[in-house]
KOLLUMTOR-269056 format. One line per 10 residues: number of its first residue (from 1); their letters; for each residue x, z, y of N, C-alpha, C. Coordinates in nm, 4 decimals, always signed. Each point is the difference from the previous one (the first is absolute). Example, Ala and Ser with C-alpha at 12.3 -4.5 7.8 and 13.67 -1.06 7.14 Angstrom:
<recs>
1	AS	+1.3190:+0.7800:-0.5690:-0.0890:+0.0000:+0.1190:+0.0900:+0.0000:+0.1200  -0.0350:-0.0720:+0.1050:+0.0820:+0.0060:+0.1190:-0.0770:+0.0730:+0.1090;
</recs>
This chain:
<recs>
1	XXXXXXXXXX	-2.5602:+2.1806:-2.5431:+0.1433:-0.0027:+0.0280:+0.0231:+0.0304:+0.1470  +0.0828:+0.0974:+0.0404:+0.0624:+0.0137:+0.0980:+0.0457:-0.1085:+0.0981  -0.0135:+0.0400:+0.1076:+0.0947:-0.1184:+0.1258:+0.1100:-0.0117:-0.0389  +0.0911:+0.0950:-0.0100:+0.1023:+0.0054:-0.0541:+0.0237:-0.0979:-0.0951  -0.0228:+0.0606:-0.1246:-0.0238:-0.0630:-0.0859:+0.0269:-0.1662:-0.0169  -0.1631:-0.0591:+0.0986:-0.0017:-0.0866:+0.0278:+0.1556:-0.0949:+0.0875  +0.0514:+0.1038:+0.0374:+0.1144:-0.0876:+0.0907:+0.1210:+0.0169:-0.0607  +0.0106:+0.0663:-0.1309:+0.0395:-0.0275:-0.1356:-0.0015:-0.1011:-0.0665  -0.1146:-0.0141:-0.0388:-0.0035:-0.1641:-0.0674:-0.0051:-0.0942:+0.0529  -0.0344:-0.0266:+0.1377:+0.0478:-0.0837:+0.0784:+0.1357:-0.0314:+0.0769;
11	XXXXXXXXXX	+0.0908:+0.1104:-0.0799:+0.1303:-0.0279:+0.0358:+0.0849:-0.0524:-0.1180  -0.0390:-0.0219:-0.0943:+0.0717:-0.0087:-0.1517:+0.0362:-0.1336:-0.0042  -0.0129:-0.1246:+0.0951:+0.0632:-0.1261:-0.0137:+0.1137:+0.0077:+0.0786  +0.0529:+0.1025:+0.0638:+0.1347:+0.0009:+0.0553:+0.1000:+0.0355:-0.0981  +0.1001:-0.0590:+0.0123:+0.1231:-0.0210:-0.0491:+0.0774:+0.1153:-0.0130  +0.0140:+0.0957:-0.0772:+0.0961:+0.1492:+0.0345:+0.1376:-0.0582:+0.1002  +0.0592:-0.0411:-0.0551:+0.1269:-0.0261:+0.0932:-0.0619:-0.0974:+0.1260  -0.1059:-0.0056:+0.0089:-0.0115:-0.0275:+0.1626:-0.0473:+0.1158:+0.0522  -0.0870:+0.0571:-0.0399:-0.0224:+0.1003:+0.0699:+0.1141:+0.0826:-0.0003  +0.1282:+0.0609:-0.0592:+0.1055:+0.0761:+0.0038:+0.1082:-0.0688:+0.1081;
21	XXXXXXXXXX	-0.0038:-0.1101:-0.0242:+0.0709:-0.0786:+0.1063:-0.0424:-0.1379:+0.0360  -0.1305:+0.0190:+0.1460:-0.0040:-0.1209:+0.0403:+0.0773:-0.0909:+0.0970  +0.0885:+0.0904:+0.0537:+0.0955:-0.0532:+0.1128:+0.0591:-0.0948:-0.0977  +0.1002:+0.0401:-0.1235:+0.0864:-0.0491:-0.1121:-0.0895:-0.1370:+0.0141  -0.1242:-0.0121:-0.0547:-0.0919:-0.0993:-0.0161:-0.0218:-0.1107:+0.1128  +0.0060:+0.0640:+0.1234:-0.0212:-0.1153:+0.1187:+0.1361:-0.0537:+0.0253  +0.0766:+0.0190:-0.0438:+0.1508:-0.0294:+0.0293:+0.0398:-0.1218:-0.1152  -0.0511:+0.0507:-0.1437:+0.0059:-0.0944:-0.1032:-0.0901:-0.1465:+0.0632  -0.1380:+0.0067:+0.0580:-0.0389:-0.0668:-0.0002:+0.0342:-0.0640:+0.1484  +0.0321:+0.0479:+0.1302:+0.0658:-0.0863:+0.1104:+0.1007:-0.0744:-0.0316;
31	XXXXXXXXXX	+0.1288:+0.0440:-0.1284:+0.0957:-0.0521:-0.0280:-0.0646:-0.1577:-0.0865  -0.0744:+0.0110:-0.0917:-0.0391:-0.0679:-0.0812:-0.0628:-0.1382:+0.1139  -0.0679:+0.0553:+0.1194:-0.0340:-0.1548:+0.0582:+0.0777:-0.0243:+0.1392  +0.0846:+0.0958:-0.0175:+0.1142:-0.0774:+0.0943:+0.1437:-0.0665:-0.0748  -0.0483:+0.0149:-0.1339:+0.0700:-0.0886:-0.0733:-0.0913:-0.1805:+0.0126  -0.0712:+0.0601:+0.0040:-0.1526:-0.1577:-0.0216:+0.0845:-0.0446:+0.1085  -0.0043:+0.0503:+0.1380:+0.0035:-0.0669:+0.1422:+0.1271:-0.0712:+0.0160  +0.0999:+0.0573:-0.0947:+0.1795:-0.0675:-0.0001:-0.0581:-0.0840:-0.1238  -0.0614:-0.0346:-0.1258:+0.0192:-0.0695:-0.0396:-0.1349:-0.1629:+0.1070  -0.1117:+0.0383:+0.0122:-0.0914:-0.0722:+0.0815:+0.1049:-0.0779:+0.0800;
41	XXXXXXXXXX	+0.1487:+0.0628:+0.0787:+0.0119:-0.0913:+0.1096:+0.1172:-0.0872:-0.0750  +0.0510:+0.0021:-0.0803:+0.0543:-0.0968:-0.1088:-0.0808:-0.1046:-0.0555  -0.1234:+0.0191:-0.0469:-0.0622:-0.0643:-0.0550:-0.1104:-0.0927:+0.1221  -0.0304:+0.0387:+0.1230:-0.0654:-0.0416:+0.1115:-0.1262:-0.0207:-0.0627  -0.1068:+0.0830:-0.0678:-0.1030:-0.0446:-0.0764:-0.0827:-0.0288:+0.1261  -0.0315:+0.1092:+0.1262:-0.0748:-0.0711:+0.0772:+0.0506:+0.1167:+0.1484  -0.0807:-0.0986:+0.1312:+0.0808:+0.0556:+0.0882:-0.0767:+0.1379:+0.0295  -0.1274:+0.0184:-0.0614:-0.0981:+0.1011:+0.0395:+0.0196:+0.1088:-0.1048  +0.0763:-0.0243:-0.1387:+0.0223:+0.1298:-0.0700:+0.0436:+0.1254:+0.0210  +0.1126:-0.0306:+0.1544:+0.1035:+0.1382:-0.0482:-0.1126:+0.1007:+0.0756;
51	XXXXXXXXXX	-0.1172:-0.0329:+0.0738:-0.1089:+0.0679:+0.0496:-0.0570:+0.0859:-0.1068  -0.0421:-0.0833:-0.1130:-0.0660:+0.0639:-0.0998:+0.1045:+0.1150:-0.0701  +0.1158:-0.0896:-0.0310:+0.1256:+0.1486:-0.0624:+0.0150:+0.0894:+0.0909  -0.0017:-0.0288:+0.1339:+0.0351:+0.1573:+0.0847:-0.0945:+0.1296:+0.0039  -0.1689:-0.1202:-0.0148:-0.1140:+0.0628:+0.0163:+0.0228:+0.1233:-0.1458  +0.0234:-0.0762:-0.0504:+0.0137:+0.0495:-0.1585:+0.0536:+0.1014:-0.0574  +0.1321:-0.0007:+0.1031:+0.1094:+0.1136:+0.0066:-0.0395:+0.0994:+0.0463  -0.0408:-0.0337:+0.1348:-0.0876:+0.1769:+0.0920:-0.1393:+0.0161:-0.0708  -0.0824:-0.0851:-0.1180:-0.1052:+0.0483:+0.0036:-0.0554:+0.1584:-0.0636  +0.0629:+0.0611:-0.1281:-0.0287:+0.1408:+0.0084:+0.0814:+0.1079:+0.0982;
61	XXXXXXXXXX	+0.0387:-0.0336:+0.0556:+0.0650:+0.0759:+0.0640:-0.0309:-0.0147:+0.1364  -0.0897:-0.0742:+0.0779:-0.0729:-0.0213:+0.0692:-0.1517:-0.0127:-0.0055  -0.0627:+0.0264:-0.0750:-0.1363:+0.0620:-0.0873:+0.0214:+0.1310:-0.0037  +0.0881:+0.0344:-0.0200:+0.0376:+0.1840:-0.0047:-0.0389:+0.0524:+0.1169  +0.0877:-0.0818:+0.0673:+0.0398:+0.0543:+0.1668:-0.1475:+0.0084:+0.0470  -0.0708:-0.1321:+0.0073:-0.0907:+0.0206:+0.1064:-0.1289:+0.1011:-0.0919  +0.0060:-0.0319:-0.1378:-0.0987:+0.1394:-0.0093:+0.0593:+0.1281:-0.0257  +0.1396:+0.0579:+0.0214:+0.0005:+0.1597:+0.0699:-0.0166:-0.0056:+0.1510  +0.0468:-0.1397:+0.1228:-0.0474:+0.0514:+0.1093:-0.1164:-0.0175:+0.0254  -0.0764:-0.0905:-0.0706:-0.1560:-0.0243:+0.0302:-0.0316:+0.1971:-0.0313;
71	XXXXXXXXXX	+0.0377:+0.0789:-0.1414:-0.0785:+0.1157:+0.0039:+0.0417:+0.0585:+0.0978  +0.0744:-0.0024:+0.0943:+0.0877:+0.0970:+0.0829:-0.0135:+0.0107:+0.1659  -0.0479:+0.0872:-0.0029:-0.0890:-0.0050:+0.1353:+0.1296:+0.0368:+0.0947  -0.0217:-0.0729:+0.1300:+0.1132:-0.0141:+0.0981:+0.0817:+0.1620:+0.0498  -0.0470:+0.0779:+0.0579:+0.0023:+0.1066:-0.0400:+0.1143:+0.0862:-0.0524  +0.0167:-0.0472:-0.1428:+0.0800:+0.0176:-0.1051:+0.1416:-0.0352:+0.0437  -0.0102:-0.1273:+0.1070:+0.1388:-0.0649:+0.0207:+0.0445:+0.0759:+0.1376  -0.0771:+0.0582:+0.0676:+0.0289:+0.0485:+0.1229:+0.1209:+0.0999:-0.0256  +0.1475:-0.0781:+0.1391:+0.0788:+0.1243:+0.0107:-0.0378:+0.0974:+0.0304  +0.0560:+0.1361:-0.0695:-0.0178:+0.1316:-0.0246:+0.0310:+0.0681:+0.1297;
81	XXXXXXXXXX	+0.1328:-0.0381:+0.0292:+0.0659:+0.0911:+0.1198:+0.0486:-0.1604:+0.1239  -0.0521:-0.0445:-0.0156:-0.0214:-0.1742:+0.1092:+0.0654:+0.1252:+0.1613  +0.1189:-0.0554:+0.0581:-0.0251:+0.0490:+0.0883:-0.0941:-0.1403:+0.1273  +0.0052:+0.0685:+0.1024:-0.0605:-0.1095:+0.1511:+0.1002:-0.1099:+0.0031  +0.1090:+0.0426:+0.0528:+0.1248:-0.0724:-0.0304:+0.0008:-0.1083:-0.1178  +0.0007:+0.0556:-0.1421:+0.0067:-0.0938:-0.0479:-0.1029:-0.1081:-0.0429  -0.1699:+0.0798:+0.0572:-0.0793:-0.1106:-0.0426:+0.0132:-0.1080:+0.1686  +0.0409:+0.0479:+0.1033:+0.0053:-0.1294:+0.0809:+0.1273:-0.1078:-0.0115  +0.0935:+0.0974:-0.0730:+0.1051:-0.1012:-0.0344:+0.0083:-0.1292:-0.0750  -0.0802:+0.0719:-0.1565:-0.1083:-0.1389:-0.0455:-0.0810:-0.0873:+0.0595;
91	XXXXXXXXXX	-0.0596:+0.0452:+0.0998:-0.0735:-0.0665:+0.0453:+0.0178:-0.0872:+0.1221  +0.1672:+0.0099:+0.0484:+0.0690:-0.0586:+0.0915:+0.0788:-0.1146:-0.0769  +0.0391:+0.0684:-0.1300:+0.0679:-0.1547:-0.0527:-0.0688:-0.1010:-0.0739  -0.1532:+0.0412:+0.0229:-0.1375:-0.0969:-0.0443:+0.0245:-0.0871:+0.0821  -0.0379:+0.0367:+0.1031:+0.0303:-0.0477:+0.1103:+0.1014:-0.1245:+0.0246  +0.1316:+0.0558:+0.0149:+0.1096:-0.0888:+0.0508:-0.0370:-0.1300:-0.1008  -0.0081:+0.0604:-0.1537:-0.0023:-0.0980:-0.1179:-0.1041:-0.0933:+0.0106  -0.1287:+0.0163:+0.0521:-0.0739:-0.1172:+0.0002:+0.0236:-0.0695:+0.1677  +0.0725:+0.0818:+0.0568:+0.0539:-0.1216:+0.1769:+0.0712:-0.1013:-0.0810  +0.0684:+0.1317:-0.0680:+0.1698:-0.1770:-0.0299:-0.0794:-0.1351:-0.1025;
101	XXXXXXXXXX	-0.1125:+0.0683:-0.0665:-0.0338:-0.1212:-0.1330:-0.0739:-0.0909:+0.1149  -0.0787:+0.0473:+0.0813:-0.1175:-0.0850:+0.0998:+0.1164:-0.0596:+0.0834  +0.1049:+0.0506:+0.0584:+0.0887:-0.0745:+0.0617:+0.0737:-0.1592:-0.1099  +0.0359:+0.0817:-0.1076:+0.0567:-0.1278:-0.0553:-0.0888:-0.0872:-0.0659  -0.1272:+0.0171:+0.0012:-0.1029:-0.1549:-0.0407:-0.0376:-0.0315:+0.1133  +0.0310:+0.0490:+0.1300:-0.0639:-0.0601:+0.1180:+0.0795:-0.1120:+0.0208  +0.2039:+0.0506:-0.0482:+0.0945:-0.1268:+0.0350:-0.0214:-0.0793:-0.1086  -0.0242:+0.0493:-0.1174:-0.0023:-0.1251:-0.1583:-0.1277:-0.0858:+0.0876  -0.1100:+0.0263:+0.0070:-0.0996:-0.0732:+0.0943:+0.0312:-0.0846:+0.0878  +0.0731:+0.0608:+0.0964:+0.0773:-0.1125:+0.0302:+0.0572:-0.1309:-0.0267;
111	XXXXXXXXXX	+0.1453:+0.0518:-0.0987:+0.0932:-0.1097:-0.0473:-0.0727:-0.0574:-0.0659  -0.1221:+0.0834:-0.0782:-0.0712:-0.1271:-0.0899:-0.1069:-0.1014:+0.0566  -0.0185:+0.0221:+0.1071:-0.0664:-0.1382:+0.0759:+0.0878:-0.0581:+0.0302  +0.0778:+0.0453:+0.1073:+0.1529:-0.0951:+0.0918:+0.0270:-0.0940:-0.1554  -0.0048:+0.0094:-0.1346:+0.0718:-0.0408:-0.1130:-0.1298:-0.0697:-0.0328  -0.0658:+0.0071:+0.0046:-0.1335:-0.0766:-0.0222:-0.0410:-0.1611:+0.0957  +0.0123:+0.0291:+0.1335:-0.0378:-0.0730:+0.0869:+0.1458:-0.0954:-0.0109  +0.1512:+0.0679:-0.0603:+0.1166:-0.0957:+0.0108:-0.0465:-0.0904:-0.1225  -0.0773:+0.0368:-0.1179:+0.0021:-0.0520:-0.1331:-0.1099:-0.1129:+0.0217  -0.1118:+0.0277:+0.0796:-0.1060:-0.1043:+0.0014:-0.0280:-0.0636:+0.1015;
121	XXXXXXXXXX	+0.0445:+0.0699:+0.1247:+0.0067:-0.0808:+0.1397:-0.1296:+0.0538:+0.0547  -0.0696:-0.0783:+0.0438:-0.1042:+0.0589:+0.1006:-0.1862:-0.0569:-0.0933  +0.0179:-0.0189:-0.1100:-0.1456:-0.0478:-0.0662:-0.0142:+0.1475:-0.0051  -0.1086:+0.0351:+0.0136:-0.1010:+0.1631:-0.0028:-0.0117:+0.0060:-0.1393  -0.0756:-0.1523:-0.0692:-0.0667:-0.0113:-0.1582:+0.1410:+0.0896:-0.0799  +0.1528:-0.0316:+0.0174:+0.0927:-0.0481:-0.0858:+0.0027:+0.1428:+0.0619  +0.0257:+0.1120:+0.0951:+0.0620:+0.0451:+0.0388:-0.1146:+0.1727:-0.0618  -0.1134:-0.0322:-0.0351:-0.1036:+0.0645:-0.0277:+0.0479:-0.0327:-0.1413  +0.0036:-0.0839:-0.0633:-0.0082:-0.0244:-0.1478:+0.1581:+0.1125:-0.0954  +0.1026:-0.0561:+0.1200:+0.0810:+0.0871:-0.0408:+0.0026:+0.1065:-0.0409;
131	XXXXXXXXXX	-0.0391:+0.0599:+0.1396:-0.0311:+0.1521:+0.0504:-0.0730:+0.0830:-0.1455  -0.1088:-0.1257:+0.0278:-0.0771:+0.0999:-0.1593:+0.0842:+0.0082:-0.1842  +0.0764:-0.0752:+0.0012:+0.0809:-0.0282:-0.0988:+0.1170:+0.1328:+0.0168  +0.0495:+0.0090:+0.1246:+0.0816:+0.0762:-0.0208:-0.0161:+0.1611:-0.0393  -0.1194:+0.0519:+0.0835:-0.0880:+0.0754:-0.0265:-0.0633:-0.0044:-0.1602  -0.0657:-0.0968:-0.0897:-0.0047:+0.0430:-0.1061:+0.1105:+0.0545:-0.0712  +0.1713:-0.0747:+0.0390:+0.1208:+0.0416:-0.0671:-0.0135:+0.0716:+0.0029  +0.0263:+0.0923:+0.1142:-0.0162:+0.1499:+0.0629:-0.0413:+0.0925:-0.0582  -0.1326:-0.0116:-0.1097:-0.1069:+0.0779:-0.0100:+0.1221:+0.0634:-0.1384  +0.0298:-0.0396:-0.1112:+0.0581:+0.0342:-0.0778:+0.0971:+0.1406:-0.0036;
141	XXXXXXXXXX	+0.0914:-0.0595:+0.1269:+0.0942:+0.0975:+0.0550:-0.0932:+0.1432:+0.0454  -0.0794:-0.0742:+0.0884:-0.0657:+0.1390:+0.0986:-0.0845:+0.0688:-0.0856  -0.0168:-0.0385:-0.1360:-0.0936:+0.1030:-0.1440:+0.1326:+0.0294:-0.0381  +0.1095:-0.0564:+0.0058:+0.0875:+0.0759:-0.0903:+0.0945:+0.1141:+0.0769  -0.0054:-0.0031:+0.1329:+0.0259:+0.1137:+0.0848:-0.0847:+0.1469:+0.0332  -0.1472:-0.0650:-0.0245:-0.0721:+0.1362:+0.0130:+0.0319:+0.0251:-0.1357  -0.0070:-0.0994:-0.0876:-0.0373:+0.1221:-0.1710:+0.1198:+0.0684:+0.0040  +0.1482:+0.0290:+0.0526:+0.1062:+0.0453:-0.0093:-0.0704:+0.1056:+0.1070  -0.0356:+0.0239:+0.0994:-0.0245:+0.0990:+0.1103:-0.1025:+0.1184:-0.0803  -0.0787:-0.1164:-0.0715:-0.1240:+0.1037:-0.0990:+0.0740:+0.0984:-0.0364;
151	XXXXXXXXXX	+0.0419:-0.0840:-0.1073:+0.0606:+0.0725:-0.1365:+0.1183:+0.1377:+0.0879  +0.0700:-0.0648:+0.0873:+0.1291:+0.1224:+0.0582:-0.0709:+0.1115:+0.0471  -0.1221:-0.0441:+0.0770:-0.1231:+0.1464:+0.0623:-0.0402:+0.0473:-0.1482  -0.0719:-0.0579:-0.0939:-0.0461:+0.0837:-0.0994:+0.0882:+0.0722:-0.0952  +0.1442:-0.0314:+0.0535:+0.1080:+0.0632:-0.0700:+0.0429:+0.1220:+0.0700  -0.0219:-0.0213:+0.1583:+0.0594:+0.1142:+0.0617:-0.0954:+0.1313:-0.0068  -0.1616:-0.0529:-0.0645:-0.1107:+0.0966:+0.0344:+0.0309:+0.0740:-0.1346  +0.0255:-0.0607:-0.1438:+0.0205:+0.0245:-0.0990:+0.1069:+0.1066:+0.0019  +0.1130:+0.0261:+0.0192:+0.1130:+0.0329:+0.0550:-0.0550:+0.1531:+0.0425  -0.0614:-0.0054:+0.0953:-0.0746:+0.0844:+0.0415:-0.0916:+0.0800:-0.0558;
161	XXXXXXXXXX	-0.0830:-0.0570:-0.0967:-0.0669:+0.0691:-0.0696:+0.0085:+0.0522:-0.1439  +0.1190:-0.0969:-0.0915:-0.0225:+0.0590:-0.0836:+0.2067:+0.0339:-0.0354  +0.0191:-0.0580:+0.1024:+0.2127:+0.0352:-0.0595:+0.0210:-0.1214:-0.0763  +0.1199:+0.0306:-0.0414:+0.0631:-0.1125:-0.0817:+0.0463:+0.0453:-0.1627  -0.1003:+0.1449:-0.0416:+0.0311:+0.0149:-0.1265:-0.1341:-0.0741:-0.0719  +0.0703:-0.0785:-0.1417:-0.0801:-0.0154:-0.1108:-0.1256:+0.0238:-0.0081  -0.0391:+0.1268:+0.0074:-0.1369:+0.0867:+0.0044:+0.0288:+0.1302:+0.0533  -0.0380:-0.0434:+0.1516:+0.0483:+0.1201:+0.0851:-0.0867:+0.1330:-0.0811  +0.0854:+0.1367:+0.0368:-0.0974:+0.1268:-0.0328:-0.0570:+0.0525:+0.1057  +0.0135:-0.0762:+0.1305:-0.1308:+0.0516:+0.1027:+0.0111:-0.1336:+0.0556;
171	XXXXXXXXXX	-0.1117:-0.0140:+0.0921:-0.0085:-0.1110:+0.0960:-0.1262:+0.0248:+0.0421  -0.0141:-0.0970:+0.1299:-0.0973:+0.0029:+0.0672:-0.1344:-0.0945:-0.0543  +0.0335:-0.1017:-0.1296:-0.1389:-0.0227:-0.0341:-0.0668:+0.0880:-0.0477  -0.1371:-0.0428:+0.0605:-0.1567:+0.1177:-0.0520:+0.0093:+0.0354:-0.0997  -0.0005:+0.1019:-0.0096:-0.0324:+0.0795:-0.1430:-0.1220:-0.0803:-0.0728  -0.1137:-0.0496:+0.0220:-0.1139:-0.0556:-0.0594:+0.0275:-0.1248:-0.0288  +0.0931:-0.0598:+0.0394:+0.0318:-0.1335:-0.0478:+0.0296:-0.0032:-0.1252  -0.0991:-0.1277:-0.1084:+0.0361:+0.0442:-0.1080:+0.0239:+0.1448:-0.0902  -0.0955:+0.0940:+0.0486:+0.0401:+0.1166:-0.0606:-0.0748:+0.0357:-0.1536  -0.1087:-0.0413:-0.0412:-0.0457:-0.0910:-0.1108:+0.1194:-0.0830:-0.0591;
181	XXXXXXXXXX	+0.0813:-0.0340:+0.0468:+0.0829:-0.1052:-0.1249:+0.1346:+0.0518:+0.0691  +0.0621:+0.1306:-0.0310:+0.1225:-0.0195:-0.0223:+0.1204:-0.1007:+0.0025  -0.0001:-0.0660:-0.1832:+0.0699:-0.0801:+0.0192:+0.0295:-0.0996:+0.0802  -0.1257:-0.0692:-0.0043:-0.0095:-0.1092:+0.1341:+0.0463:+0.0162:+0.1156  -0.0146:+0.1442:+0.0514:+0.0573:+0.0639:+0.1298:+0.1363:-0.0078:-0.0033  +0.0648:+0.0257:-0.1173:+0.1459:+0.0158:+0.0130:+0.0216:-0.1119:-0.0066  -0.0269:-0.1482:-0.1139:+0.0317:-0.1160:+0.0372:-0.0120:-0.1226:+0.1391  -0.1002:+0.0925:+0.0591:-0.0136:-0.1061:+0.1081:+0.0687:+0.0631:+0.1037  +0.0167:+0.1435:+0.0173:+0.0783:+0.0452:+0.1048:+0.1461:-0.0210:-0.0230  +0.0447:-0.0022:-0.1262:+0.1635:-0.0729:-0.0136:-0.0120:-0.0994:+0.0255;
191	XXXXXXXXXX	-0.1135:-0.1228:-0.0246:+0.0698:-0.1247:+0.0242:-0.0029:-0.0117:+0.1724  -0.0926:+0.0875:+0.0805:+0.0031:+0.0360:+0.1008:+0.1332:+0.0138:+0.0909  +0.0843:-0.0432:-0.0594:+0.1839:+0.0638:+0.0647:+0.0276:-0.0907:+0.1415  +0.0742:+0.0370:+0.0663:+0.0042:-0.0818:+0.1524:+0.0988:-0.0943:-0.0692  +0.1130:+0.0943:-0.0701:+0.1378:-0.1291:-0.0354:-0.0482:-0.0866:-0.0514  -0.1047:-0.0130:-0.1462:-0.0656:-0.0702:-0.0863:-0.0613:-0.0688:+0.0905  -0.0719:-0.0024:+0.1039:-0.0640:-0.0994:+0.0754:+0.0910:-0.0544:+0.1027  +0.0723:+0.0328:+0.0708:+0.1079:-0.0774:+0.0644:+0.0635:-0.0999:-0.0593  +0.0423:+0.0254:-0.1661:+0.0913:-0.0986:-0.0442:-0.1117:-0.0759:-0.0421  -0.1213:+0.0498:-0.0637:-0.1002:-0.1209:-0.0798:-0.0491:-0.1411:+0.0988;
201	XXXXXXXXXX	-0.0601:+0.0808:+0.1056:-0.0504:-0.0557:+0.1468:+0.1407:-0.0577:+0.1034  +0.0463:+0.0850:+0.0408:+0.0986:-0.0595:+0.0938:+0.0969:-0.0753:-0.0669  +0.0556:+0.0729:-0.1024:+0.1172:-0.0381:-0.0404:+0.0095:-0.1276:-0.0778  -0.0971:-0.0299:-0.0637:-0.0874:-0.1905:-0.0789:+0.0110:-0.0887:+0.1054  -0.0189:+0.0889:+0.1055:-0.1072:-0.0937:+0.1064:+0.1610:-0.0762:+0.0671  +0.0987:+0.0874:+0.0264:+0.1430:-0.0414:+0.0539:+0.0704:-0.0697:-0.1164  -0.0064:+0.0683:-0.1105:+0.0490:-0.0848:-0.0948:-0.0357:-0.1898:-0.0421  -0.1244:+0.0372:+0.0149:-0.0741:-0.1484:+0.0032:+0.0361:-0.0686:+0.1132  -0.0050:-0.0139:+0.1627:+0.0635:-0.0529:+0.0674:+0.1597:-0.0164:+0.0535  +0.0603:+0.1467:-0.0719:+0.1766:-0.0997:-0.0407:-0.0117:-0.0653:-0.0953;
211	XXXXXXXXXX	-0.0402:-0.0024:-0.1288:+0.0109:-0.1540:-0.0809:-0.0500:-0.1104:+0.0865  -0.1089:-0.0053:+0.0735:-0.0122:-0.1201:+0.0330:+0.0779:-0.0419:+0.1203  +0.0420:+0.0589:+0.1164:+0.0807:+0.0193:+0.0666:+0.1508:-0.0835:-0.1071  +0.0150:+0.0518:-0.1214:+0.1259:-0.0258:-0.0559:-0.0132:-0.1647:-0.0167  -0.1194:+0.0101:-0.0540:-0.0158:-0.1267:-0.0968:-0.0103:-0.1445:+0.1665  -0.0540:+0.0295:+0.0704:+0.0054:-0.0649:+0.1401:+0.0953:-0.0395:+0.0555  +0.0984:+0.0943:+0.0006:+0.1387:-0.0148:+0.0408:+0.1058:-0.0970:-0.1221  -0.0335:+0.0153:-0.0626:+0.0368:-0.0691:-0.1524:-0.0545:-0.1379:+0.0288  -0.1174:-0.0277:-0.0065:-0.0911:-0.1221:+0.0150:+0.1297:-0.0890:+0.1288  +0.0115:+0.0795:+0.1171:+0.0078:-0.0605:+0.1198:+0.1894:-0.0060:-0.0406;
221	XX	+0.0611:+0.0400:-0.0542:+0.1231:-0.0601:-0.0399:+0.0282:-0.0672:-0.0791  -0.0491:-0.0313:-0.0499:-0.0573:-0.1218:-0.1114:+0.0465:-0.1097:+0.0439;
</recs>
């Protein structure tokens, strides 16, 4: 039997209407567990779930992503006609953007000792014990800020490489990617979509912290 062949019958557990329309498909299924995440915060089953539903939401569609850019050699993404101008321009508002973030945790650093040393007084033990407490809080937020930064870069690279149609008819992923399995190619490069990953990834991820945001504010008027 042929290679071919072979990547024939190893394509025959896909779904015709996924492979004809997998975008249709990642959309059915982001909707389906961002329904979970509005019913989860009604029900408060636990405080660590809406992690697992968000995870849940971006997961084919973030499996897509990173294996067309894993095949996709850098290269591929390079502007075409980049002028000087505009690659130092990027590279000036890199710039400004990480002064202002290093500027504003240098003052949060701040207020959050001055607020520390008012809360415990002058014990080091109490003032150390805090410190580390507040910092574990912290950690939650500061995973849930990069995974939003991820996901928006692997959206803007996506964007870039393959458009925002269904199953683009050109793009910049490798021709050899998947070229043995067709179908598979077309299903994983649709679920591949920047919008589909913005709303699965970003858009769960905001959705999940206005409910709780809601439900907080609710709690505290109570």
């Amino acid at each position: 039997m042929s290679q071919e062949g072979n990547g024939q019958a190893s394509e025959a557990w896909l779904p015709g209407w996924l492979v004809r329309h997998p975008l249709y498909a990642g959309w059915v299924w982001t909707g389906f567990w961002a329904l979970l995440i509005i019913i989860d915060e009604f029900l408060d089953l636990a405080g660590w779930s809406w992690y697992l539903l968000v995870g849940m939401a971006a997961l084919p569609p973030l499996l897509s992503t990173l294996a067309v850019l894993y095949a996709t050699p850098r290269r591929h993404l390079k502007p075409q006609n980049e002028s000087v101008l505009g690659h130092f321009f990027v590279r000036f508002l890199a710039l400004v953007t990480a002064f202002l973030v290093w500027g504003v945790s240098v003052v949060m650093s701040a207020s959050i000792s001055t607020a520390v040393q008012v809360a415990v007084g002058n014990s080091e033990r109490e003032v150390t014990s805090l410190g580390f407490n507040l910092l574990v809080a912290a950690v939650p937020l500061v995973i849930s800020v990069l995974w939003m930064a991820f996901i928006v870069r692997c959206a803007w690279f996506l964007r870039r490489l393959r458009g925002w149609s269904q199953s683009p008819a050109s793009s910049r992923v490798p021709r050899k990617f998947l070229r043995s399995r067709p179908k598979l190619r077309q299903v994983v490069v649709g679920l591949a979509h920047p919008g589909l990953l913005l709303v699965a990834g970003l858009g769960m991820s905001i959705l999940a912290l206005f409910l709780n945001a809601v439900e907080l504010t609710f709690s505290v008027l109570r």
